[in-house]
N, C-alpha and C positions, 0 to 999 in steps of 0.2 A: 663379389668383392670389388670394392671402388678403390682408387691410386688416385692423388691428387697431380695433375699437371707439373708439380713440380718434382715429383718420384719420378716421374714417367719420363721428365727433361736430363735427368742424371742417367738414363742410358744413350750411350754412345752408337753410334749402327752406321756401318760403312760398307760399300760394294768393293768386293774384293777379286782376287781370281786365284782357283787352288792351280797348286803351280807341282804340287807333291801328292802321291795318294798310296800310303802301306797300309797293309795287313799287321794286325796287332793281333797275333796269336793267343797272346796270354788272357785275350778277352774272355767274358763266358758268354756274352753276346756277340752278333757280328758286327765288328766294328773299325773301322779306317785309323790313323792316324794322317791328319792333313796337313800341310803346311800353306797357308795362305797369305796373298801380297795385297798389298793395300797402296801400294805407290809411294813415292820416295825414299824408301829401301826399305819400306815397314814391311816388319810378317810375321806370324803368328802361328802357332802350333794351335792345331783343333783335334778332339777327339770325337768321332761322329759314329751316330749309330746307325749309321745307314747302310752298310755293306750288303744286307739283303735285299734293297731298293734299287744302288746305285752301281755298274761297275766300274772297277779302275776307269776306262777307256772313256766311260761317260765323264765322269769328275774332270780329269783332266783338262786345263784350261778353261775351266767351266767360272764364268761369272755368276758370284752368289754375294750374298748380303748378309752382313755379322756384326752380332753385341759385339765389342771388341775393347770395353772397359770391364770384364767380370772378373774379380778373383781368380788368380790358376787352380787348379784345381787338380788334382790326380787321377786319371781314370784305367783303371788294366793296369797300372803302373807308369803313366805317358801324361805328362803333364799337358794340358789345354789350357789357354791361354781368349781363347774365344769363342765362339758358338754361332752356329749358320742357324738362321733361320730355315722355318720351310711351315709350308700349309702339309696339314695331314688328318687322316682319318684312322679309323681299321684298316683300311684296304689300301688305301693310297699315302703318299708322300711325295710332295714336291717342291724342290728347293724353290725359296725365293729371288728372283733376278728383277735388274731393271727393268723396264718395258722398252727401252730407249738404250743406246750404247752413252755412256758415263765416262768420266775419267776414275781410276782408281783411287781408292781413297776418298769418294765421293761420300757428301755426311748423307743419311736415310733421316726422315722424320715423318 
């Protein structure tokens, strides 16, 4: 499936840092609720499936990179607000970050 440059320009992607990391019990998968900063007092509620991947202690201050114009959404009952990237397989997952330290709120393309 092909997306024309102009689809592809109407996502937004910004390096963030989760700054929050709960347990969302009522999931049927494992899964976080995050809260991530984006710089200038922006932040955004994520629901991520990664809890089997990642722990609390990792997440933490962790620089990642996130759609952060999608529809909210409801998931488990926790509204998301935005979505982290990450490279993954069967086997593996691994968030997406800078190569380089950024300032928050930095655009991705």
């Amino acid at each position: 499936m092909s997306i024309a440059i102009e689809d592809f320009a109407k996502v937004q992607m910004k390096v963030g840092k989760i700054v929050s990391v709960e347990d969302i019990p009522e999931a049927r998968k494992p899964m976080y609720k995050l809260r991530v900063e984006f710089g200038d007092g922006i932040s955004k509620q994520c629901v991520a499936g990664i809890k089997d991947r990642y722990t609390k202690e990792e997440l933490a201050d962790k620089i990642v990179v996130a759609v952060v114009n999608l529809e909210p959404k409801s998931v488990a009952g926790v509204t998301s607000e935005c979505m982290l990237l990450a490279a993954f397989n069967e086997n593996e997952l691994s968030l997406l970050a800078p190569e380089r330290k950024v300032s928050l709120g930095s655009k991705v393309a």
